[in-house]
LOTIKOL-512698 format. One line per 2 residues: their letters; for each residue y, x, z of C-alpha. Coordinates in Angstrom, 3 decimals. Layout:
a) Y,X,Z  ...
REM end
This chain:
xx) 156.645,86.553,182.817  157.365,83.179,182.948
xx) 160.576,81.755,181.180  163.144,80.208,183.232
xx) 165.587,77.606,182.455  169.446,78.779,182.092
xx) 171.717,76.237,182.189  175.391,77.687,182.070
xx) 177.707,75.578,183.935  180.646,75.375,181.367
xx) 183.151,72.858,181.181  182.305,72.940,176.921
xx) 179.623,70.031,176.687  178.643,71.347,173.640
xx) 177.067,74.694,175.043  173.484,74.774,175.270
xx) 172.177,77.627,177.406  168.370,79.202,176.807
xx) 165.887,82.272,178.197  163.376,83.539,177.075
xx) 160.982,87.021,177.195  163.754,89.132,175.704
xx) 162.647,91.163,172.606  162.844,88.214,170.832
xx) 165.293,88.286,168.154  167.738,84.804,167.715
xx) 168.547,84.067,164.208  171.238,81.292,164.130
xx) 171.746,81.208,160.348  172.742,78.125,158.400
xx) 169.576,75.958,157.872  170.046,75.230,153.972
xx) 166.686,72.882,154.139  166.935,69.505,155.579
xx) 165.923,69.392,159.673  163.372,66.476,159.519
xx) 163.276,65.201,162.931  159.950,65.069,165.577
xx) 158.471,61.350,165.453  158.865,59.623,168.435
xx) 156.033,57.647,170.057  157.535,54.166,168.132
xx) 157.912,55.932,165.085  154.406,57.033,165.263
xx) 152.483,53.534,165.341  154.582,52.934,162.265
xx) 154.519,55.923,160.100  151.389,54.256,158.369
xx) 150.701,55.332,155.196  147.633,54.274,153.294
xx) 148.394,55.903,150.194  148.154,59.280,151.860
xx) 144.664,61.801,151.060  142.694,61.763,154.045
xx) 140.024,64.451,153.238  141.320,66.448,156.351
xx) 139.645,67.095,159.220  141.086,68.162,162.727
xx) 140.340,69.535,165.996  141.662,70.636,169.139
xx) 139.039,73.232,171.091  139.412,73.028,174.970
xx) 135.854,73.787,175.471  134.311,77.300,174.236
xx) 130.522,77.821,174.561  131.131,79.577,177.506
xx) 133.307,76.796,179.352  136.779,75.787,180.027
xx) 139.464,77.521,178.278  141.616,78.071,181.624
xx) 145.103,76.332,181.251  147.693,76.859,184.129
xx) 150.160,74.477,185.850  153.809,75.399,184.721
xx) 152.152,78.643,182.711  152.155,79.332,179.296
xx) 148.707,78.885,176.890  147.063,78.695,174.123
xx) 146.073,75.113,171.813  143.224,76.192,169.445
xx) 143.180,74.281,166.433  140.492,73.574,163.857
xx) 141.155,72.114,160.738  139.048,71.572,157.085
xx) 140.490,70.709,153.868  137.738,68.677,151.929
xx) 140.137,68.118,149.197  141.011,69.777,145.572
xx) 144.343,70.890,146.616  146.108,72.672,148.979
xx) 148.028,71.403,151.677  151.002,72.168,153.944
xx) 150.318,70.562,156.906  152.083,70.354,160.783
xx) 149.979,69.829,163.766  151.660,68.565,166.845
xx) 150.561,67.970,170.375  152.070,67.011,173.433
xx) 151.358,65.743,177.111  150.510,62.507,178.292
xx) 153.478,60.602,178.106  155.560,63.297,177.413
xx) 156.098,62.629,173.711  159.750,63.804,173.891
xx) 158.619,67.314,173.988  156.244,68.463,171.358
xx) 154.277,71.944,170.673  153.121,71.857,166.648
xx) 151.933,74.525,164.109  152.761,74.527,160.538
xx) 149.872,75.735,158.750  149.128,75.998,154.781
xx) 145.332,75.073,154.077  144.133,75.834,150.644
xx) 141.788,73.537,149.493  137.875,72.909,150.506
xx) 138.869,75.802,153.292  138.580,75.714,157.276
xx) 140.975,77.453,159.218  140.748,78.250,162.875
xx) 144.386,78.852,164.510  146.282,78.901,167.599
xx) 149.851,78.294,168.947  151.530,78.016,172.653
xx) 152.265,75.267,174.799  153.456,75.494,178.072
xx) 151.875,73.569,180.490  153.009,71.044,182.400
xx) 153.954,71.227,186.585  151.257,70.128,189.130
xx) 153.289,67.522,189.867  152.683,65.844,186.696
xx) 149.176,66.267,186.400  146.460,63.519,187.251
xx) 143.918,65.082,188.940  144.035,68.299,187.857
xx) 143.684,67.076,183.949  146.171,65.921,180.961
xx) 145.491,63.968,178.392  146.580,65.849,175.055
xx) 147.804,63.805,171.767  147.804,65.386,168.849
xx) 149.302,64.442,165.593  148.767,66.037,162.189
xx) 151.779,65.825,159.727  152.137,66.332,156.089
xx) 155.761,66.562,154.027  156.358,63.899,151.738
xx) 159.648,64.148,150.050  162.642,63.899,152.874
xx) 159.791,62.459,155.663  156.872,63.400,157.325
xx) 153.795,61.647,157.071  150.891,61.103,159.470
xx) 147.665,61.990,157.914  144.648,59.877,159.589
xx) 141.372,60.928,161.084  137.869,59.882,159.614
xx) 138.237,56.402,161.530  141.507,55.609,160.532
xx) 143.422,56.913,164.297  146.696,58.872,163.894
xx) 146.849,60.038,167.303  143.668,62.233,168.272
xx) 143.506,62.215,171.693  141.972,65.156,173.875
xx) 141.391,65.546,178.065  142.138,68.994,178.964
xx) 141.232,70.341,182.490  144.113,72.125,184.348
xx) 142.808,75.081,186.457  144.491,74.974,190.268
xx) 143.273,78.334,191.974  145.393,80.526,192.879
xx) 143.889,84.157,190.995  142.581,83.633,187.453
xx) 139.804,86.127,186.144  139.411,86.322,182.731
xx) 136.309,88.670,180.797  136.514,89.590,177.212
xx) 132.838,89.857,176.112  130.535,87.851,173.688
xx) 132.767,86.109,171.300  130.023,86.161,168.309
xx) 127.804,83.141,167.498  125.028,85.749,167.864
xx) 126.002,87.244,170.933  124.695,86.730,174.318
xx) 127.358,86.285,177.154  125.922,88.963,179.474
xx) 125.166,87.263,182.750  124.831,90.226,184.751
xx) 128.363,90.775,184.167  129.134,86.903,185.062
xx) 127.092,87.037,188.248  128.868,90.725,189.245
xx) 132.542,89.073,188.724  131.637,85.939,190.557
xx) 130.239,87.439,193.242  132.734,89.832,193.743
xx) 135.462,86.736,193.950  133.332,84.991,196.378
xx) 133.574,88.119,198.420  137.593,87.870,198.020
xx) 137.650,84.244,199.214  137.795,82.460,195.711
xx) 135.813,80.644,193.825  133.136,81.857,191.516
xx) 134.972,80.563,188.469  135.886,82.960,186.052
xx) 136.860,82.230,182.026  135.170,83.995,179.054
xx) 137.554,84.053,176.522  135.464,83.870,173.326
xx) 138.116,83.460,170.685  137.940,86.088,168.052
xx) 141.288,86.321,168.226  143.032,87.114,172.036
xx) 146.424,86.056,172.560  148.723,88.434,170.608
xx) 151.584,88.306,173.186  151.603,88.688,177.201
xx) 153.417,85.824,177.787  150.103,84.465,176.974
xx) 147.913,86.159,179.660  150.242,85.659,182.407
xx) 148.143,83.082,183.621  145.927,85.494,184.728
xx) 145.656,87.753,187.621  142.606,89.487,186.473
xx) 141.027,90.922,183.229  137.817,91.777,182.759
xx) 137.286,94.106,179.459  132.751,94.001,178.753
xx) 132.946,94.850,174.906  135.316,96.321,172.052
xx) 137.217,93.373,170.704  140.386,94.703,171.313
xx) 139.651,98.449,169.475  140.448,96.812,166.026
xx) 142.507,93.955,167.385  146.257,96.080,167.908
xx) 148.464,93.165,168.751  146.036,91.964,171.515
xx) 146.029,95.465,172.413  149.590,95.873,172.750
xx) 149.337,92.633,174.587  147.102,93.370,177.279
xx) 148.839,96.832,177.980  152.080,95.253,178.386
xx) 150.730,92.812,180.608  148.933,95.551,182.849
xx) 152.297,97.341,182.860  153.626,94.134,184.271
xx) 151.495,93.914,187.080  148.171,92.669,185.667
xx) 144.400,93.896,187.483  142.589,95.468,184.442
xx) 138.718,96.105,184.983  137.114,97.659,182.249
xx) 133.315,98.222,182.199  132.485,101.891,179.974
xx) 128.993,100.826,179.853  129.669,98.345,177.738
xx) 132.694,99.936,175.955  133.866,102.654,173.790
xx) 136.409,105.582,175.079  138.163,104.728,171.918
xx) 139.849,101.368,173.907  140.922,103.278,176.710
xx) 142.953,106.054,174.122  144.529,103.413,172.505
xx) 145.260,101.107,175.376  146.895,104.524,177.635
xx) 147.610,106.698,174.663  148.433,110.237,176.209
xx) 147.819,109.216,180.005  143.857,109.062,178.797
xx) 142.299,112.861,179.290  138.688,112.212,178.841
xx) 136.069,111.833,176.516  132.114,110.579,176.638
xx) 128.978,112.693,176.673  126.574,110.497,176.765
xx) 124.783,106.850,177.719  121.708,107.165,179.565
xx) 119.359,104.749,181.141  118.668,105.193,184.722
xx) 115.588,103.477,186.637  116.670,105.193,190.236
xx) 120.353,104.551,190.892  121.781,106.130,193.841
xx) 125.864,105.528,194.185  127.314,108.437,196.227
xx) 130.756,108.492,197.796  133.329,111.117,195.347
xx) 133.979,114.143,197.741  137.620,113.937,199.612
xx) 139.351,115.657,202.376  137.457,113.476,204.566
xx) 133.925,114.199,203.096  134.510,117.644,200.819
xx) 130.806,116.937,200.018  130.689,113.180,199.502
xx) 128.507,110.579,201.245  125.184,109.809,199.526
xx) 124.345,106.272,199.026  121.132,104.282,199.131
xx) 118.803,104.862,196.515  117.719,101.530,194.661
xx) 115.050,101.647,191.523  115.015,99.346,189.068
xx) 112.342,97.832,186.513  114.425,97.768,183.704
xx) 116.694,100.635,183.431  120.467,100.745,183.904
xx) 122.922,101.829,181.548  125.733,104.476,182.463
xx) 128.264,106.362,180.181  128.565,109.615,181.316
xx) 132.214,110.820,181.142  134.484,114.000,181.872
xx) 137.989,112.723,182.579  140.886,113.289,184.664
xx) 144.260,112.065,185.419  142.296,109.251,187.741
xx) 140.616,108.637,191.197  137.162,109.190,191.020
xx) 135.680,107.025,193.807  131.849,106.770,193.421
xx) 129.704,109.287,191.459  125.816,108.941,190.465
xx) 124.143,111.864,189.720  127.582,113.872,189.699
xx) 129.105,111.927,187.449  132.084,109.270,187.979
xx) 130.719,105.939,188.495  134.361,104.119,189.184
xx) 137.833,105.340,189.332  141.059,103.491,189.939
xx) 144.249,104.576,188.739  147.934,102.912,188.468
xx) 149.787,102.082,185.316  152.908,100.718,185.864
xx) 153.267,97.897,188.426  149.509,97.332,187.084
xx) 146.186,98.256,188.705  143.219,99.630,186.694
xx) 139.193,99.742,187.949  137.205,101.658,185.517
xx) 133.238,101.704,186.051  130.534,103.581,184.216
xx) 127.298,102.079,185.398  126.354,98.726,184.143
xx) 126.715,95.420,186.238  123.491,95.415,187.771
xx) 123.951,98.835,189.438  126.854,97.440,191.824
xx) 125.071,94.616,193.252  121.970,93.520,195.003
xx) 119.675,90.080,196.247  121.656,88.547,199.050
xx) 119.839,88.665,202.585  122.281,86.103,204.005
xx) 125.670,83.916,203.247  128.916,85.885,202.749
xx) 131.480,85.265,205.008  134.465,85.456,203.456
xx) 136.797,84.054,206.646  136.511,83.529,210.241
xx) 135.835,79.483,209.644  134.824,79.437,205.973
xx) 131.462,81.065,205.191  130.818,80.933,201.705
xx) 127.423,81.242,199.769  126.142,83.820,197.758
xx) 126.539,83.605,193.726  123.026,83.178,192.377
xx) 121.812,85.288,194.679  123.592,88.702,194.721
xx) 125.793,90.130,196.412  128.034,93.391,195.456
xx) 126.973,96.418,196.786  128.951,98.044,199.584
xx) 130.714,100.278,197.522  132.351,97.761,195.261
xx) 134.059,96.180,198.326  137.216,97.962,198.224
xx) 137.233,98.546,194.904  136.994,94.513,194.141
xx) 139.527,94.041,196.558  141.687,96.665,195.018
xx) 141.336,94.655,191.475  141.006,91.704,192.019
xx) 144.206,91.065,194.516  146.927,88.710,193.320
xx) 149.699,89.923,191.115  152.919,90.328,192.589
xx) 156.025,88.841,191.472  158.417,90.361,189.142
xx) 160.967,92.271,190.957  163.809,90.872,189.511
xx) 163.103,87.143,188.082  164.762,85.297,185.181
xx) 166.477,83.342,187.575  168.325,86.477,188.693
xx) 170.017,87.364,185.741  171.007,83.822,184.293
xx) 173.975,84.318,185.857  174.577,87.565,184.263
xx) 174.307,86.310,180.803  176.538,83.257,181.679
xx) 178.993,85.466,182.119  179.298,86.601,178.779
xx) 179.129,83.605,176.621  181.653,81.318,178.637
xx) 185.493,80.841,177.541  187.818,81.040,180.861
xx) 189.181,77.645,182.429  192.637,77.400,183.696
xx) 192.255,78.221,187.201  193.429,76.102,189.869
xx) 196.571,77.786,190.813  197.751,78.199,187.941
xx) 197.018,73.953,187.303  199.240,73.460,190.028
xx) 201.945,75.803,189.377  202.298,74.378,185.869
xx) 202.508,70.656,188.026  204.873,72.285,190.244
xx) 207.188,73.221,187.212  206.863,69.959,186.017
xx) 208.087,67.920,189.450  210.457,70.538,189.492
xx) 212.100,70.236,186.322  212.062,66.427,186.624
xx) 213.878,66.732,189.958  216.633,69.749,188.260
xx) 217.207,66.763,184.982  217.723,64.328,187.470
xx) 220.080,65.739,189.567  221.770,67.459,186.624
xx) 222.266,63.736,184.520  223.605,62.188,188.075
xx) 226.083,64.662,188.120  226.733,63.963,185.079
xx) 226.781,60.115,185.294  224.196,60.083,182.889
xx) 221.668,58.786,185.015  220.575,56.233,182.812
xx) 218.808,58.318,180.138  216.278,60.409,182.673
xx) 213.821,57.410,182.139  213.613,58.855,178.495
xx) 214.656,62.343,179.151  211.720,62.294,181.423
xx) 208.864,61.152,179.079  210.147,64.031,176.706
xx) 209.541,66.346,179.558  206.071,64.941,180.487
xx) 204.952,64.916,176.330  205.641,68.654,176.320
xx) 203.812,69.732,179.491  200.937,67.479,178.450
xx) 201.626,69.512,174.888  201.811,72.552,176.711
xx) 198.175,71.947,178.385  196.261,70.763,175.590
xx) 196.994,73.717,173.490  196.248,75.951,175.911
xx) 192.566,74.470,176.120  191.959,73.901,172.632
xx) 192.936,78.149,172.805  190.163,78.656,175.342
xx) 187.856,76.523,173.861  188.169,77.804,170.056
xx) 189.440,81.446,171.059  185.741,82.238,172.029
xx) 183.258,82.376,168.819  179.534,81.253,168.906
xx) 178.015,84.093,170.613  174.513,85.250,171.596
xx) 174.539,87.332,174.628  171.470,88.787,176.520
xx) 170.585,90.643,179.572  167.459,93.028,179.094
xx) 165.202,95.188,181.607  163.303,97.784,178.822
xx) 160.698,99.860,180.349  158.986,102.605,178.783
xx) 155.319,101.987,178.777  154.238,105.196,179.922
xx) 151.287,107.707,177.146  152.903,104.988,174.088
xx) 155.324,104.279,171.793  155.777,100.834,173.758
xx) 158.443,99.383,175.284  158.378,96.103,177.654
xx) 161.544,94.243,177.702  161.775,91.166,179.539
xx) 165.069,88.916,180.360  167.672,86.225,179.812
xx) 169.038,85.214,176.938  172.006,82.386,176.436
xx) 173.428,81.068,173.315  177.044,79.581,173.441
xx) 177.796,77.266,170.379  181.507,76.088,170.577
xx) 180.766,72.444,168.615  177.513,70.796,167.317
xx) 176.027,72.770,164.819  172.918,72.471,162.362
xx) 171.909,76.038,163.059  168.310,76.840,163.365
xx) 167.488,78.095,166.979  164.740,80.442,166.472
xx) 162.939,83.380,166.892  160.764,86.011,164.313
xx) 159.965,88.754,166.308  157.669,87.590,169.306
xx) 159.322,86.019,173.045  159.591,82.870,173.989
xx) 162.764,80.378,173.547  163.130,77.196,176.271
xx) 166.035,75.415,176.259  167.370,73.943,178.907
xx) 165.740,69.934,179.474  168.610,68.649,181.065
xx) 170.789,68.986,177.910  168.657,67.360,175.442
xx) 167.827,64.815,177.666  166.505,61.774,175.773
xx) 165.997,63.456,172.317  162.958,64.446,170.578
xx) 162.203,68.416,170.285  159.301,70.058,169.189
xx) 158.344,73.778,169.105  157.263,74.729,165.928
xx) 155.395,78.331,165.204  154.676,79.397,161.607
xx) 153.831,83.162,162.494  152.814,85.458,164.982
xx) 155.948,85.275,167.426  158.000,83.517,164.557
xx) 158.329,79.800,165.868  161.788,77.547,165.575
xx) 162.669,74.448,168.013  163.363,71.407,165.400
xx) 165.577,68.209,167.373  167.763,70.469,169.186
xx) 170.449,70.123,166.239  170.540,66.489,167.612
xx) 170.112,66.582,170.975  172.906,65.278,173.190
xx) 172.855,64.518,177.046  173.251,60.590,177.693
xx) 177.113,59.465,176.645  177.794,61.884,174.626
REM end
C-alpha cells in the first residue's frame, strides 16, 4: 500500500494533514531535546570541519552480487548502508541521502557504531515519480552526520568529499519478480531457478528481469515489498527471520503472487507463514532421473491426463508431501507436483519438483503477442503444464479496493473546527444594515441625527467584536487531535491483523512536537505545506522513525 498525501482543506493555516499505513502509532509528546535542523545544500559546502575524526568509512549498496537492487518510481524501498568505524571510540552517527536536486527532502538513519566495528543497515526512502527521473536513473547524495554540541557536523570520506555521491537505476516494468535464495557469500544463486522464472515471464510478455534479493536481512515491513508483484521463495531465510515473515504474509494477504519452491524449502515456512490454514506435512525428498508430470484427476479427467515422460542425467529433486486444504494441479508419480490456493486477495503457487523438471530446450521463439515474438531465455522454455500456472502467479496485482485517497476525506472530517457558514455570515450582515437603518431612523426622529456618525462606529466595533470571538471559539474550541480511519483484516490460520488507512493530525498553532511513529507504518506529510523548508525522515528502529524540520516548516508568507 502506497501512502497518499492528505491535505485537509481547513481555513486554520496552521493544520498540517498526514497518512500513512495505519498501525502506526503517533506520539506527539513534547520534544525536551533540541530539534537540530536538516542541512540544506548551502549549509552543506560550509559545514567544514577539519578538526573532526575521519576514521569512518561509508557506503551505499545499490548493486548486490546478483544485480540491481530493484527500486520503483513513486514506490517505497530500501537504502542499504555500510559503514566501519576504524577509530578507538564509539560513535553516534546520522546518515542522510536524498535525490538529485531534491535536497529539501531527506531520508537518514541514526546509527550508534562502536568502535573498530562494521555495521550493515537499512532504512526507507521513497522513490521519486517517473517524471523526475533522467533516464530511468537518480543520482543519490549521501551525507554522514555526527553531533557536536547544539550542531551537526559532516564527517568526510577518505578523499576529503562530504557528499558521496551514488547512480541508482530505477526499474520501469510494469510486474516486479523478486526470488529469495542465495544470500550467503558461499552460496550459489541457483540458475536453474533464474532461467525457470525468466522464462516463465518471457512467456507472460515481460522481460526476463527478475531481482535476487540477497540481503540477509528482507524488508521487515510490507510497505517495503509493495514494489513487487511477484515473490519467489527458493530457500529458508525467512523460517528464523519472523518480522520478514510477518511481512511477506501481510503482503500476500494484500494481494501479492507468492511462489514457493518445496524442493528447495522446508514445510516449516509454510506453517509459520499460514499457521492453521497449512494441513500437511513432508515424507520425503527423492531424486528422480525419469520425470513424468501428469494432470491431478478432476471432474473432467477422474483419472488424470499423463504427461510426457522426460529423463534426465542428473537427477531431479522432489519433496514428497501429503497435504490438503489446496488445489492439487499436477502430480508425478501420485504425488502433488503444484497446487494453487488463495489467501486473502493474494495468490499462492506451491511446487514440489525442482526447477529443471518444469521446463525444457526451446525448439523455436516464443510468441508472446500477435506482433511481438519474443526469444527464448537461454534456451528453455517452461513446460506445458506450467503455462497456466505461471500465468496464474505471475499476473499483476490488483489495486486496493478502497485507496488512501478514499478515506482522506473521512479523517478530515474529524480533526477540522466548523466555519461560520455562509448564511449565517450574511444574516449577521443583515442584522447589522438593519440595525444601522432602525438607529438612524430612530435619532431622526429624534432630531438627533447628528450623533449616528458615532453611534454607528459603536455598532460596527461590536459586530466586528461579535465575529472575532466567535472564530477565535472555533479555532481554540477544538484541541490538537489525532484522528484515523482504519480497514483491520484478520489474516486468516494467525494471530495477524493487516490494518491499512488514513491518518490526519490537526495542531491548532505551531508546535515543537515530535511527529513520529514507534510501532511500524509509514508517516508523509503533505509537500505542499512545508513547501520551501528542509525535512528529513529519520529511522532509529525497526518501524520507529521521526520527521525532523516539520516543527519549522511554513508554506511561503507565512
Amino acid at each position: 500500500m502506497t501512502s497518499s498525501v492528505v491535505r485537509a482543506k481547513f481555513a486554520n493555516r496552521f493544520v498540517a494533514a498526514f497518512t500513512f499505513l495505519v498501525g502506526a502509532t503517533v506520539s506527539a509528546g513534547h520534544c525536551e531535546a533540541q530539534v537540530v535542523q536538516p542541512l540544506t545544500l548551502a549549509q552543506v559546502e560550509d559545514a567544514r570541519s577539519p578538526d573532526a575524526p575521519q576514521e569512518v568509512r561509508f557506503s551505499l549498496e545499490t548493486v548486490s552480487r546478483f544485480g540491481n537492487f530493484i527500486y520503483v518510481p513513486g514506490q517505497w524501498g530500501e537504502f542499504h548502508l555500510r559503514l566501519e568505524n576504524g577509530g578507538t571510540g564509539a560513535r553516534d552517527l546520522l546518515c542522510s541521502s536524498y535525490f538529485d536536486d531534491q535536497s529539501s527532502l531527506q531520508f537518514g538513519r541514526r546509527v550508534w557504531l562502536p568502535a573498530r566495528s562494521r555495521l550493515s543497515i537499512s532504512h526507507p526512502v521513497f522513490l521519486p515519480k517517473a517524471e523526475q527521473l533522467k533516464e530511468n536513473t537518480a543520482v543519490v547524495h549521501s551525507l554522514v552526520l555526527e553531533q557536536a554540541g547544539d550542531r551537526e557536523v559532516l564527517v568526510k570520506s577518505e578523499s576529503g568529499q562530504l557528499r558521496h555521491e551514488r547512480t541508482l537505476s530505477i526499474a520501469t516494468t510494469d510486474r516486479n519478480t523478486g526470488v529469495v535464495a542465495g544470500w550467503k557469500t558461499e552460496d550459489v544463486a541457483p540458475p536453474d531457478v533464474l532461467e525457470l522464472i525468466s522464462a516463465t515471464r518471457v512467456l507472460q510478455g515481460l522481460n526476463d528481469k527478475a531481482s535476487v534479493l540477497a540481503s540477509q536481512f528482507l524488508p521487515a515491513d510490507e510497505s517495503s515489498l509493495n514494489y513487487l508483484d511477484h515473490l519467489v521463495l527458493a530457500e529458508d531465510r525467512l523460517i528464523d527471520d519472523f518480522a520478514a515473515l510477518a511481512a511477506v504474509r501481510r503482503w500476500l494477504h494484500a494481494g501479492g503472487r507468492l511462489w514457493i519452491m518445496l524442493d528447495r524449502t522446508d514445510p516449516i515456512l509454510l506453517e509459520r507463514l499460514f499457521g492453521d490454514d497449512f494441513d500437511g506435512h513432508l515424507v520425503d525428498r527423492v531424486e528422480l532421473t525419469s520425470v513424468r508430470i501428469d494432470q491431478a484427476p478432476s471432474f473432467k479427467a477422474p483419472n488424470g491426463e499423463p504427461g510426457e515422460t522426460v529423463e534426465y542425467e542428473q537427477p531431479v529433486d522432489m519433496a514428497r508431501i501429503v497435504v490438503s486444504g489446496v488445489q492439487v494441479w499436477n502430480t508425478v508419480d501420485g504425488w502433488p507436483a503444484a497446487m494453487t490456493t488463495a489467501y486473502g486477495e493474494g495468490r499462492v503457487l506451491i511446487t514440489t519438483l525442482g526447477a529443471r523438471g518444469w521446463f525444457k530446450p526451446a525448439q523455436q521463439p516464443v510468441v508472446t503477442t500477435a506482433t511481438q515474438p519474443l526469444p527464448a531465455v537461454s534456451g528453455v522454455v517452461p513446460v506445458s503444464p506450467l503455462e497456466d500456472l505461471s500465468a496464474y502467479v505471475l499476473a499483476k496485482r490488483e489495486p486496493a479496493p478502497l485507496p488512501e485517497i478514499a478515506l482522506a476525506p473521512l479523517a478530515q472530517e474529524h480533526i477540522s473546527y466548523q466555519v461560520p457558514t455562509w448564511t449565517f455570515i450574511v444574516g449577521v450582515m443583515c442584522g447589522f444594515l438593519g440595525l444601522l437603518i432602525a438607529t438612524a431612523v430612530w435619532l431622526w426622529r429624534r432630531e438627533h441625527l447628528e450623533h449616528f456618525g458615532w453611534i454607528g462606529s459603536l455598532i460596527a466595533v461590536g459586530f466586528g467584536v461579535l465575529l472575532t470571538g466567535m472564530g477565535m471559539a472555533n479555532r481554540y474550541g477544538v484541541p490538537s487531535a489525532v484522528a484515523s480511519v482504519q480497514l483491520a483484516q484478520a489474516v486468516s490460520g494467525t494471530d495477524d491483523v493487516r490494518t491499512h488507512g488514513v491518518i490526519g493530525v490537526y495542531r491548532p498553532e505551531v508546535s515543537e512536537a515530535a511527529v513520529e511513529t514507534e510501532q511500524g507504518g509509514r508517516l508523509w506529510p503533505d509537500m505542499q505545506d512545508v513547501a520551501g523548508a528542509t525535512i528529513r525522515m529519520v529511522t532509529s528502529d525497526l518501524g520507529t522513525f521521526r520527521w525532523d524540520g516539520l516543527e519549522a516548516a511554513k508554506k511561503p508568507g507565512q
